[in-house]
Kinemage of the C-alpha trace (Angstrom):
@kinemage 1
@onewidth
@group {chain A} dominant
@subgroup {mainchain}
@vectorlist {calphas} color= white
{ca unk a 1} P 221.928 163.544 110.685
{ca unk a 2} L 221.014 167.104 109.685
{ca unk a 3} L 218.777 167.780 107.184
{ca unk a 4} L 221.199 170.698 105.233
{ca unk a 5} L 222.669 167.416 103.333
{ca unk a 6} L 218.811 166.614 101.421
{ca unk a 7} L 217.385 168.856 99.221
{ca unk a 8} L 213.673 170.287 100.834
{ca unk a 9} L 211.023 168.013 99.475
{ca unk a 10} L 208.094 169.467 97.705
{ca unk a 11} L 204.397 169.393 98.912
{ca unk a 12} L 204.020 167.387 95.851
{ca unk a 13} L 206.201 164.794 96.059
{ca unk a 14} L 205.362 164.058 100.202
{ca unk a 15} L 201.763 163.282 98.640
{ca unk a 16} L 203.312 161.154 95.907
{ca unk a 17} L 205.338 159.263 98.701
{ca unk a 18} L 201.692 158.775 100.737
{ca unk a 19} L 199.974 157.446 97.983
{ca unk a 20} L 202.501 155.354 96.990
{ca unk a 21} L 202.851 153.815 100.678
{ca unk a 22} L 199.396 153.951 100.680
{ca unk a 23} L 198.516 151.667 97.916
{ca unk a 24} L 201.702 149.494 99.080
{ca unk a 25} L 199.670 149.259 102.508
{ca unk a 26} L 196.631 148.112 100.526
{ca unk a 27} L 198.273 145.795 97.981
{ca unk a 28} L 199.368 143.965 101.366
{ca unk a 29} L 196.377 143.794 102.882
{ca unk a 30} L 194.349 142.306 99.747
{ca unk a 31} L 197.412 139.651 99.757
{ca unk a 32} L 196.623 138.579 103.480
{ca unk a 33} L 192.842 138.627 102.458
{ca unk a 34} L 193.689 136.326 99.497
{ca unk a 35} L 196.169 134.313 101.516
{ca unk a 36} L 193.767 133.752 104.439
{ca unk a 37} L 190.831 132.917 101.951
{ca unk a 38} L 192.564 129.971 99.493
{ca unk a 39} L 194.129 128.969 102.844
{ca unk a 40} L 190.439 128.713 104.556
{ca unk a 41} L 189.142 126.564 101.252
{ca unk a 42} L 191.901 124.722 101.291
{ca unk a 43} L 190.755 123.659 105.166
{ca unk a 44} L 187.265 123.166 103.809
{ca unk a 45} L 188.317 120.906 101.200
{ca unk a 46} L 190.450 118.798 103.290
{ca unk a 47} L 187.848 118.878 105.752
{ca unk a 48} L 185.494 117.840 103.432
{ca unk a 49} L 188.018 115.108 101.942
{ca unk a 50} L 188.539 113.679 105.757
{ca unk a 51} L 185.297 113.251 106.360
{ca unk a 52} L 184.344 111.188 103.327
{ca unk a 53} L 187.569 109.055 104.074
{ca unk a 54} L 186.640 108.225 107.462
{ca unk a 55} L 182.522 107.520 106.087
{ca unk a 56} L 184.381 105.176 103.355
{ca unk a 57} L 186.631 103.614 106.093
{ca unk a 58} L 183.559 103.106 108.578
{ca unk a 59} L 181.598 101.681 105.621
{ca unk a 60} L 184.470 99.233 104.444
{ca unk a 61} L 184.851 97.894 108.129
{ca unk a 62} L 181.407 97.322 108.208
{ca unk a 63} L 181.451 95.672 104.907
{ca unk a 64} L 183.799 93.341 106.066
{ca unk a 65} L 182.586 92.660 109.482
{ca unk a 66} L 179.333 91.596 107.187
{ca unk a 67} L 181.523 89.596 104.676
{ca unk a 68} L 182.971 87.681 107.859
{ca unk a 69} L 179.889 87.278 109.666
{ca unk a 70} L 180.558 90.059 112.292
{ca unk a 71} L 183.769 88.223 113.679
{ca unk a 72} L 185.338 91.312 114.671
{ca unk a 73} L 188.352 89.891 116.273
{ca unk a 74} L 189.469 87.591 112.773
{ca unk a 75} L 188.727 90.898 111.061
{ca unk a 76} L 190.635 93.105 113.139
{ca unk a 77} L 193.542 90.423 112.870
{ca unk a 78} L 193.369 90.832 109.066
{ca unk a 79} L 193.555 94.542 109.180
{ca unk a 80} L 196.236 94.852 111.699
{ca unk a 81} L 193.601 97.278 113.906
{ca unk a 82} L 192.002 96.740 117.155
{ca unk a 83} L 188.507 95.152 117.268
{ca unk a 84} L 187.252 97.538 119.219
{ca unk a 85} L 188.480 100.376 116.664
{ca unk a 86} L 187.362 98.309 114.146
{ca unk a 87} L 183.611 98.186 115.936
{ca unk a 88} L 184.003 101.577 116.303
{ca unk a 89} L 184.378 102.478 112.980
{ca unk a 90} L 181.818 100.285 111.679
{ca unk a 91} L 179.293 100.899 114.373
{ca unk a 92} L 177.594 104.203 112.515
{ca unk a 93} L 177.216 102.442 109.358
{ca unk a 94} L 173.611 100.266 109.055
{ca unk a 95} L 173.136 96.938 107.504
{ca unk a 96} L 171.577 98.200 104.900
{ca unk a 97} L 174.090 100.816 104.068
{ca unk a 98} L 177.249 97.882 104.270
{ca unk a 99} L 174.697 95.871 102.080
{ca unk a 100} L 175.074 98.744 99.924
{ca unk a 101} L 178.671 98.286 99.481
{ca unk a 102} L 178.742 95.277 99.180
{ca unk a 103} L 176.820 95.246 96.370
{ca unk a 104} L 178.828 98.664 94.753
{ca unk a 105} L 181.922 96.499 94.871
{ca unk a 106} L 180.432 93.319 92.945
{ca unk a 107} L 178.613 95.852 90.525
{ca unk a 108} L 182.071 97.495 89.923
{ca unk a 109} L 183.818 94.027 89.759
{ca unk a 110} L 181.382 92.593 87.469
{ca unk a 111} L 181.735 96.041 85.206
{ca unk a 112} L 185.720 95.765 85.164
{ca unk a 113} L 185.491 92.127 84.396
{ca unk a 114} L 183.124 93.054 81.514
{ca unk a 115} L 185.410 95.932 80.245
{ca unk a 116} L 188.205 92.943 80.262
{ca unk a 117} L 186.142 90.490 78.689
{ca unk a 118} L 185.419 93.969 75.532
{ca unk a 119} L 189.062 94.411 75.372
{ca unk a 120} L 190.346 91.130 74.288
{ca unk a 121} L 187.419 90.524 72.080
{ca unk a 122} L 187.938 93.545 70.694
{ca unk a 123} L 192.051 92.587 70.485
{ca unk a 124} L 191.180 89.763 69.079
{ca unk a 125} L 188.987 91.133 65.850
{ca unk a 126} L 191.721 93.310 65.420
{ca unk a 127} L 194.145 90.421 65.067
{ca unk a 128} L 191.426 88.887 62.713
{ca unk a 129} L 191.853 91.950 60.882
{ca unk a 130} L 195.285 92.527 60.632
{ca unk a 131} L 195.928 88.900 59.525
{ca unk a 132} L 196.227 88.331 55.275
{ca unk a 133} L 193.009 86.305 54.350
{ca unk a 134} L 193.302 83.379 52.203
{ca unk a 135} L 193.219 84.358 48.474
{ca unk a 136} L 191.498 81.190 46.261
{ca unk a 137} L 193.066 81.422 43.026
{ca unk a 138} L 190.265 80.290 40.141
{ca unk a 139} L 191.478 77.358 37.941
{ca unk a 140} L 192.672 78.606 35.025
{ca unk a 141} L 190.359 77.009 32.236
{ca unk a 142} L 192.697 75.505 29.297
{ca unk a 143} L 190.873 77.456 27.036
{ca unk a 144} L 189.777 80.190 28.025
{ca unk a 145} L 189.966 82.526 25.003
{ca unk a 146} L 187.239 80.450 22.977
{ca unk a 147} L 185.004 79.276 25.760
{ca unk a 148} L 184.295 83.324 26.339
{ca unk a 149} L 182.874 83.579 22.967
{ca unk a 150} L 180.948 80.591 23.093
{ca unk a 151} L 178.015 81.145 25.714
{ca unk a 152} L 178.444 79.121 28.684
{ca unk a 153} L 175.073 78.442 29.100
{ca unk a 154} L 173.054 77.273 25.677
{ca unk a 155} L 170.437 79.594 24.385
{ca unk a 156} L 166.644 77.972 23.215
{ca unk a 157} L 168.353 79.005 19.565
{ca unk a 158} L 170.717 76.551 20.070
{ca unk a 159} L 168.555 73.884 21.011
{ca unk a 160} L 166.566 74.232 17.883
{ca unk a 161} L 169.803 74.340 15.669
{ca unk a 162} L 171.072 71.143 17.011
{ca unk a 163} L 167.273 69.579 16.837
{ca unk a 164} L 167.292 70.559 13.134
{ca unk a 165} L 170.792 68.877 12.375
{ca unk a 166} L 169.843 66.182 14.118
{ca unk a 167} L 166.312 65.374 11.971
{ca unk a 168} L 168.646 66.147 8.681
{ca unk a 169} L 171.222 63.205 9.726
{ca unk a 170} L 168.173 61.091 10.302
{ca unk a 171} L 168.124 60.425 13.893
């Protein structure tokens, strides 16, 4: 390949080509950077996420080997694991921390059951609500136009009319 066939490039345009490869060169390495960083937290997090799986496991083994009275060997039959994996795991974890989950567990139980229990009472009222309530119709009195002119209950001036008719008839 001879170089008669390309036109001579200008002292210009060579530093234009640097640059250009240049921040190519750096656009790639900030990539790797980024790469190797979210790929690093991603570890960490994973890490992190492992290690509070196996402190749940070791505290749920010990849990049960407390909610079976330590049998190991009837617990490791329920779990399909080896008792002395099963010891294993729960060997870190103290009484008082397996107490501790026990008790997490029946708090949580007791707060679902009570978030069950809120539900369908609150199903319920709704039901209450949505039904039709009775209607009582009022007797219709016979009649009704003239008793509402006539005062239902009788006034004092009433009582002295009636007293005065009465004395005129003589009773």
């Amino acid at each position: 390949m001879s170089n008669a066939a390309t036109p001579p490039v200008s002292a210009a345009e060579l530093r234009r080509r640097v640059r250009a490869v240049e921040a190519l060169k750096a656009k790639t390495r900030e990539t790797a950077v980024a790469t190797v960083l979210s790929t690093r937290e991603a570890a960490a997090k994973a890490a992190q996420a492992k290690d509070e799986a196996d402190l749940a496991a070791g505290e749920a083994a010990a849990a049960a080997l407390r909610l079976f009275d330590s049998d190991a060997k009837l617990v490791a039959d329920l779990l399909g694991v080896s008792a002395e994996e099963l010891e294993r795991d729960a060997k870190p974890v103290t009484a008082a921390r397996a107490k501790e989950v026990i008790a997490k567990e029946v708090i949580a139980k007791e707060v679902i059951a009570k978030e069950v229990i809120a539900k369908e009472v609150i199903e319920s009222l709704r039901a209450r609500a949505d039904r039709p309530r009775p209607r009582r119709t009022r007797a219709s009195r016979p009649d009704a136009t003239a008793s509402s002119s006539v005062p239902s209950v009788p006034s004092a001036v009433a009582f002295a009319e009636d007293s005065r008719v009465d004395a005129a008839r003589g009773r």
